[in-house]
C-alpha positions in Angstrom: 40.1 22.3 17.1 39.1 19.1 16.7 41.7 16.0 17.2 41.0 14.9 13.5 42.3 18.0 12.5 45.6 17.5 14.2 45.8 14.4 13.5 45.3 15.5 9.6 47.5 18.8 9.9 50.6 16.0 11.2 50.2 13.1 9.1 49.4 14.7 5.7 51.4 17.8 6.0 54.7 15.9 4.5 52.2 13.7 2.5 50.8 17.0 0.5 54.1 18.7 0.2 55.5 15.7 -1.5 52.8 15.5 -4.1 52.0 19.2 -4.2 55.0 21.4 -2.8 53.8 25.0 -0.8 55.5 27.3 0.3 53.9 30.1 2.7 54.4 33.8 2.7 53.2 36.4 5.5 52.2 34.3 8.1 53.1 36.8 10.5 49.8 38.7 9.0 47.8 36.1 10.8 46.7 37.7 14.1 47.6 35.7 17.3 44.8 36.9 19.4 41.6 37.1 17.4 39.3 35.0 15.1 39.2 36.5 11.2 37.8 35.7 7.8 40.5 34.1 5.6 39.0 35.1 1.7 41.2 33.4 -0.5 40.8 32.6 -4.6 39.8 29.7 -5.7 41.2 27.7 -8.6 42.0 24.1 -7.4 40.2 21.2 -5.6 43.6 21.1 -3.4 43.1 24.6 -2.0 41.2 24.2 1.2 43.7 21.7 2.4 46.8 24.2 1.3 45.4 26.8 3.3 44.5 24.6 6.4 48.1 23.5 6.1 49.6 26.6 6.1 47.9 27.8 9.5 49.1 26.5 12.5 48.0 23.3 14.3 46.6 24.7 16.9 44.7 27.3 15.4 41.1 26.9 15.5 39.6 27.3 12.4 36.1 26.3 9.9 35.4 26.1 6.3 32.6 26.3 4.2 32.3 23.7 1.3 29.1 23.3 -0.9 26.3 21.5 -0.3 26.8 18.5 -2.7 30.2 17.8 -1.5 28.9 17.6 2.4 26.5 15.3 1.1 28.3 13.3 -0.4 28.7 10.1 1.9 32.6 9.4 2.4 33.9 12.8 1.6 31.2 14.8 3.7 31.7 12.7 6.5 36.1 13.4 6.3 34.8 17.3 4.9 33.1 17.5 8.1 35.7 15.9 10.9 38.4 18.8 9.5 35.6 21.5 10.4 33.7 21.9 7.3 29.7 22.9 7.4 27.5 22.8 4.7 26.6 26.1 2.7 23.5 26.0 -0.1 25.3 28.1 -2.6 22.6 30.4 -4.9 20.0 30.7 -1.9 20.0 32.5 1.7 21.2 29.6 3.1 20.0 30.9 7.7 22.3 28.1 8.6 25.3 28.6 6.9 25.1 32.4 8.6 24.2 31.5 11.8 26.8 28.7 12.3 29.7 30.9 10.5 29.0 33.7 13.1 28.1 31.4 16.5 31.9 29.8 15.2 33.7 33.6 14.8 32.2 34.6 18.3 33.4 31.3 19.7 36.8 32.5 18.9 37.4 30.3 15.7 38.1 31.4 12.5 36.5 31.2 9.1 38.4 29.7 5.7 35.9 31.4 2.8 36.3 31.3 -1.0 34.0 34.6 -1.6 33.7 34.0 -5.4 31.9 30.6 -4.6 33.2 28.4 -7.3 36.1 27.8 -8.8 37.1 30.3 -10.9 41.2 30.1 -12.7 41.4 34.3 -14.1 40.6 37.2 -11.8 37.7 39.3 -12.9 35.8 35.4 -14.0 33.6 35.8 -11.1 32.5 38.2 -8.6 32.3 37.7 -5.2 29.6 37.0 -3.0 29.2 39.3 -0.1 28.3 36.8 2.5 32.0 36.7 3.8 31.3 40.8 4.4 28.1 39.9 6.2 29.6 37.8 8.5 32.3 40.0 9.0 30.6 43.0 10.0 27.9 41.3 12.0 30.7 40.0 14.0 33.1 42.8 14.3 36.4 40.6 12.8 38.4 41.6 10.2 39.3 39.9 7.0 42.0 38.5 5.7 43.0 38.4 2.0 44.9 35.1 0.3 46.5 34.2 -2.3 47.2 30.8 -3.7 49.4 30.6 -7.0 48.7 28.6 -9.9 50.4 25.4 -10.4 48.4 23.5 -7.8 50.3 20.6 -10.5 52.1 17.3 -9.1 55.6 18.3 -7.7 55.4 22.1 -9.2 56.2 24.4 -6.2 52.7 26.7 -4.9 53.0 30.2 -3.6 50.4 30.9 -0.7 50.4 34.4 0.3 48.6 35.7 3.7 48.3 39.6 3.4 47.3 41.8 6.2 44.0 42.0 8.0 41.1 44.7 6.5 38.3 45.5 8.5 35.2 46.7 7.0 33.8 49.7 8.4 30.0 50.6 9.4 27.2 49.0 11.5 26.4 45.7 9.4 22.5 46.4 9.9 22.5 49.8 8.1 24.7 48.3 5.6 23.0 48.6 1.6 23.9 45.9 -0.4 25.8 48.2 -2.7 28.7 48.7 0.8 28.7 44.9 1.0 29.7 44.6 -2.5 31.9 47.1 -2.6 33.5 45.2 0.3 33.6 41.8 -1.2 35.1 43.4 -4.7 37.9 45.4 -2.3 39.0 42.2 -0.3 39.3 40.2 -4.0 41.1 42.9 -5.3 43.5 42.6 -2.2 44.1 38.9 -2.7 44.7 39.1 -6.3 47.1 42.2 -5.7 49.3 40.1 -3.4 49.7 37.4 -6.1 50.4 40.0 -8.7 53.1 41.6 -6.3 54.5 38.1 -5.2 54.9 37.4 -9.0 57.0 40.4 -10.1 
């Protein structure tokens, strides 16, 4: 984990709760001893940073973020020091794979938004099945999240970790039909622990 990172995780913690108050729910569903795939929806430009809050310092962890926000000049550059890398969303983007499963083998997790965009109702988008490539090529288990709605300035947020889901088969003999069905399943999970959350 880089020193940014820390440095990030101390100073804006209090900075973001202020503006945006979190609160975090089954952090004890994050395994202590092994790298996963976080697969979280994605409604709000804030989201990436709630999630990297709500892990802890120490954790080692990586995000994908879209091409044209990496390129972008200032904000690739700070994008880039928290642990982002680049991801050509719409094509088979060789690097994005290869450096999302070199990072899981090295031990350090992966922050992915498997619908790809934002998207504010469940059932708006369907999710991409590269987080269930990388998952199965690398033997980890995912991890569905939920972040709540307000994302608003000084409305409370409920971020909900649920429990680790492994998919199951050899990645190589896998159709793209099992890798869908995957990707749908571990979206279904995460919007399931907001509906349960919410009752």
């Amino acid at each position: 984990m880089t020193r940014f990172y820390r440095f990030f995780h101390l100073v804006f913690y209090p900075i973001l709760w202020l503006l945006f108050p979190f609160t975090f729910h089954g952090r004890e569903n994050v395994p202590k001893d092994r790298p996963v795939v976080f697969c979280a929806n994605h409604a709000h430009a804030m989201d990436p940073f709630l999630l990297a809050l709500g892990l802890p310092r120490t954790m080692p962890i990586r995000f994908m973020a879209k091409k044209e926000l990496m390129d972008a000049p200032l904000l690739g550059w700070f994008l880039g020091k928290l642990g982002a890398y680049s991801v050509d969303r719409g094509h088979s983007d060789a690097k994005a794979l290869r450096t999302s499963i070199e990072s899981l083998r090295d031990g350090v997790s992966l922050l992915v938004f498997p619908e790809g965009t934002r998207v504010k109702h469940e059932g708006d988008e369907r999710a991409k099945r590269g987080a269930v490539v990388i998952a199965m090529r690398t033997g980890v288990p995912m991890l569905p999240v939920y972040v709540g709605t307000p994302r608003k300035l000084f409305r409370m947020t409920h971020v909900v970790f649920g429990e680790p889901f492994e998919a199951r088969g050899e990645a190589r003999r896998a159709t793209p039909e099992e890798y869908q069905g995957y990707a749908d399943e571990i979206m279904r999970r995460a919007y399931a622990l907001g509906r349960e959350w919410e009752k």
